[in-house]
C-alpha positions as CSV (number, residue, x, y, z in Angstrom):
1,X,46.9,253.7,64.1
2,X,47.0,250.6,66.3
3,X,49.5,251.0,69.7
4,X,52.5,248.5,68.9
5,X,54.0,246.6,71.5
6,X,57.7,247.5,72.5
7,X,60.7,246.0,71.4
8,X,61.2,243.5,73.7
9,X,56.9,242.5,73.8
10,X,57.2,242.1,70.7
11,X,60.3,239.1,70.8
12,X,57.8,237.9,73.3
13,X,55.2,237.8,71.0
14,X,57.3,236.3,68.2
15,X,58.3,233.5,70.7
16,X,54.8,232.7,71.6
17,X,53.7,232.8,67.9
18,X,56.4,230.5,66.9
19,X,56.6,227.6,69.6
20,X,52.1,227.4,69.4
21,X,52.7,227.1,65.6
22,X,55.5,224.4,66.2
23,X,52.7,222.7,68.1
24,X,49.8,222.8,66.1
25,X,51.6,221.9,63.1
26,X,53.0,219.0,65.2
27,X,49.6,217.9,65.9
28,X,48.3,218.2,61.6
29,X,51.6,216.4,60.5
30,X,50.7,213.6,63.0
31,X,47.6,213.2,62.4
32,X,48.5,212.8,58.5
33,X,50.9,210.1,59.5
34,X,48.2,208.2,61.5
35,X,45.7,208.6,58.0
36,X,48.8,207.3,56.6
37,X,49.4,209.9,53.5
38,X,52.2,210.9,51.7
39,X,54.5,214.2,53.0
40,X,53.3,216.5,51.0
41,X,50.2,215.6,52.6
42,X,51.8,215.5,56.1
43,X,53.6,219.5,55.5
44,X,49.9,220.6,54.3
45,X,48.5,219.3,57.2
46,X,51.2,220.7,59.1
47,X,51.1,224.5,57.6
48,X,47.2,224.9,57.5
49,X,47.1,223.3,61.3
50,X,49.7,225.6,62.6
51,X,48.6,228.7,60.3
52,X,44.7,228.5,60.4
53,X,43.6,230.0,63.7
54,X,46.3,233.4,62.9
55,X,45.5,233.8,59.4
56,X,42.0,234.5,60.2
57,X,42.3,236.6,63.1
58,X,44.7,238.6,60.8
59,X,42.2,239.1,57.9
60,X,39.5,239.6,60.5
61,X,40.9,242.4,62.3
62,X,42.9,244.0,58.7
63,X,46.0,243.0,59.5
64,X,48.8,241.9,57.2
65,X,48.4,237.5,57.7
66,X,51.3,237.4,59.4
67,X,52.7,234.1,58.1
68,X,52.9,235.0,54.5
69,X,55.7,238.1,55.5
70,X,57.1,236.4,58.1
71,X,60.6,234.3,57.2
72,X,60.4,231.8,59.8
73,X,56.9,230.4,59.4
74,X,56.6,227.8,56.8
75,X,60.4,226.5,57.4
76,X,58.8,225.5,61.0
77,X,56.0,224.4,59.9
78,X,58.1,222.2,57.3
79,X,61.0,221.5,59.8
80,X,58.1,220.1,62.3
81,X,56.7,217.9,59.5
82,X,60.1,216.4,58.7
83,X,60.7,215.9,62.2
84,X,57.5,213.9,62.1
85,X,58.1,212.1,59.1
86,X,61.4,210.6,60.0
87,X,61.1,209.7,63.7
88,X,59.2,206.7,64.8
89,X,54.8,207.3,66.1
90,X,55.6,206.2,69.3
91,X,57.5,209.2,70.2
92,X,54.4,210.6,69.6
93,X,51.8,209.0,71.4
94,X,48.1,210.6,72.4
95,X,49.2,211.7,75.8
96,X,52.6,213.8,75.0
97,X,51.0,215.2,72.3
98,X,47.9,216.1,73.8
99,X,49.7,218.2,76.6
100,X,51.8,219.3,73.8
101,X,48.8,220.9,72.4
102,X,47.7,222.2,75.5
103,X,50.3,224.2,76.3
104,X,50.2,226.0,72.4
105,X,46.6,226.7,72.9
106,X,47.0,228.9,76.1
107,X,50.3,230.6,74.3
108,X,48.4,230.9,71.1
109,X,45.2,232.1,72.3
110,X,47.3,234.9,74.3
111,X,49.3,236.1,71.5
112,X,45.9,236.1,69.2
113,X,44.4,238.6,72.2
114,X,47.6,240.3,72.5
115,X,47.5,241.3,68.6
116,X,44.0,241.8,68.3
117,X,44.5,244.5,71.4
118,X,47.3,245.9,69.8
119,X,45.7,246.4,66.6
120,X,42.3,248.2,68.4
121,X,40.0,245.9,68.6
122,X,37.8,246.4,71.8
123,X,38.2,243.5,74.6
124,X,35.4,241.2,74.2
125,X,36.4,240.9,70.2
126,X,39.5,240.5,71.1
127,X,39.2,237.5,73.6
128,X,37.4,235.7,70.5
129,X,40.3,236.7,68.1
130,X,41.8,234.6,70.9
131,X,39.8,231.8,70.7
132,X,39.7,231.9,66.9
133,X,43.9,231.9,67.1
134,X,44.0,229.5,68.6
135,X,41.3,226.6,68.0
136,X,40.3,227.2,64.5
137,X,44.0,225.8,63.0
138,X,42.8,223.1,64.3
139,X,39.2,222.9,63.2
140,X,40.6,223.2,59.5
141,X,42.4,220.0,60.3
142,X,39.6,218.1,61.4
143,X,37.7,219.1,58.7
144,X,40.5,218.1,56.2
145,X,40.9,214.8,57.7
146,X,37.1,213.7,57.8
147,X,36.7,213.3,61.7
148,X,34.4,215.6,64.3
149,X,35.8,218.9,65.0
150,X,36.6,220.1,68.9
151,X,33.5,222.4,68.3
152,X,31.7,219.2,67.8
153,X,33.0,217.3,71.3
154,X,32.4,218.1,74.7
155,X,35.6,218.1,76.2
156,X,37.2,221.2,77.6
157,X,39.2,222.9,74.8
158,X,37.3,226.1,73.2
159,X,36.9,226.8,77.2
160,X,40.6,226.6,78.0
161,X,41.7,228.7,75.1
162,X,38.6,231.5,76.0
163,X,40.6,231.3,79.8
164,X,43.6,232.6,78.5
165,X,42.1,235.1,76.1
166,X,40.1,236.6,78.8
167,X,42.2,236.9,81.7
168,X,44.9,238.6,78.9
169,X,42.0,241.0,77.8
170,X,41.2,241.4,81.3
171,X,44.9,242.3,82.4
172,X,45.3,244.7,79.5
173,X,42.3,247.0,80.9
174,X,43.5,246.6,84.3
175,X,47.1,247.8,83.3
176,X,48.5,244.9,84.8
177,X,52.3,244.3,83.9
178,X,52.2,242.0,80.7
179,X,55.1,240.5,81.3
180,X,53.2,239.1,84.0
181,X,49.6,238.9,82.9
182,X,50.9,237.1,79.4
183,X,52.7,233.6,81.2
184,X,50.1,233.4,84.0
185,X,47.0,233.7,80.9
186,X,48.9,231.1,78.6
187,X,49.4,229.1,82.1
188,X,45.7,229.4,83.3
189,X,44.2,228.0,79.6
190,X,47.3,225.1,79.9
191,X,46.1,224.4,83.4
192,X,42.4,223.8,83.1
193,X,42.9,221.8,79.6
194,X,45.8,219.9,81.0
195,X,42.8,219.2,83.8
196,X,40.2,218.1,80.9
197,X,43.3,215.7,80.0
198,X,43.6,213.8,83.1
199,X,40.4,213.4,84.4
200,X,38.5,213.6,81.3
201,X,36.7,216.4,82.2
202,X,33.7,218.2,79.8
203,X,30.9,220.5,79.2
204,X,27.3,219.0,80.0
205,X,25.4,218.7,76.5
206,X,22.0,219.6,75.4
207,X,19.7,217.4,77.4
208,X,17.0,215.5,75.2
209,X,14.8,216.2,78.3
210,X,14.7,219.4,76.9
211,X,13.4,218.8,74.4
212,X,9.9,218.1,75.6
């Protein structure tokens, strides 16, 4: 049997899961609205964006997907796309809800390590249960919407969200305090994507030179 959190980890935990879905439901609601479609469209946007990534950690590591048992869930993921629907775009331009995003990706990625842990997986699987929480919500909504995936552009996201994973896994086999490890691991994956924001910052691609 997997070693539950505490109590108290786990309102932690429920926090964390909560405000990154908040986010990247925000993000697939808005995105909707700028391909201008209806709001059904813009709330199934907004519940396979903010969903994605933890439903398939969940089946991958045979845990219950935590969304369908959980109350809260779809009402956020709803709330968020009414919120969207009925205030004006440009509350929501690129840059607030780019570092918007940022800051659910570190949280996200954390509490997809944090379960993944809990639930026995070993740590290098569980840095990529991680990654998966938290980017692959939002490869679902790229796909849906027709437009190049993160996987598919250089810029420093997967990276940021494999920070936070890794210096949570890492924590965990060091016995560092979690309430310590878990805000300075979401902080660290905010930081160097929040980096990538403002100075455009990327990965070097395959070099045709190579080639030959």
């Amino acid at each position: 049997m997997p070693e539950m959190p505490s109590a108290d980890l786990s309102y932690l935990i429920g926090l964390l899961d909560l405000a990154g879905i908040a986010v990247f439901a925000l993000t697939g609601a808005l995105l909707a609205a700028q391909l201008r479609q209806t709001f059904v469209t813009m709330a199934f946007f907004a519940l396979v964006t903010g969903v994605g990534g933890g439903s398939v950690r969940d089946l991958l590591i045979g845990a219950p997907v935590f969304w369908v048992r959980d109350p809260w869930v779809a009402p956020v993921c709803l709330g968020v796309a009414l919120v969207a629907w009925f205030t004006p775009h440009r509350w929501w331009e690129r840059p607030v809800l780019e570092w918007a995003d940022a800051a659910g990706l570190g949280a996200y990625a954390v509490l997809g390590t944090v379960k993944a842990l809990a639930f026995g997986v070993p740590p290098v699987p569980a840095v990529l249960m991680g990654v998966i929480t938290g980017c692959v919500g939002g490869i679902i909504r790229d796909v849906l919407a027709g437009r190049p995936s993160i996987l598919m552009r250089p810029e420093l996201y997967v990276t940021a969200a494999a920070l936070s994973s890794g210096l949570c896994a890492a924590g965990a086999a060091l016995g560092l305090a979690k309430g310590l490890v878990w805000p300075v691991a979401a902080m660290a994956g905010f930081a160097l994507r929040g980096a990538a924001i403002w100075w455009r910052l990327g990965l070097p691609t395959y070099s045709a030179e190579r080639e030959g």
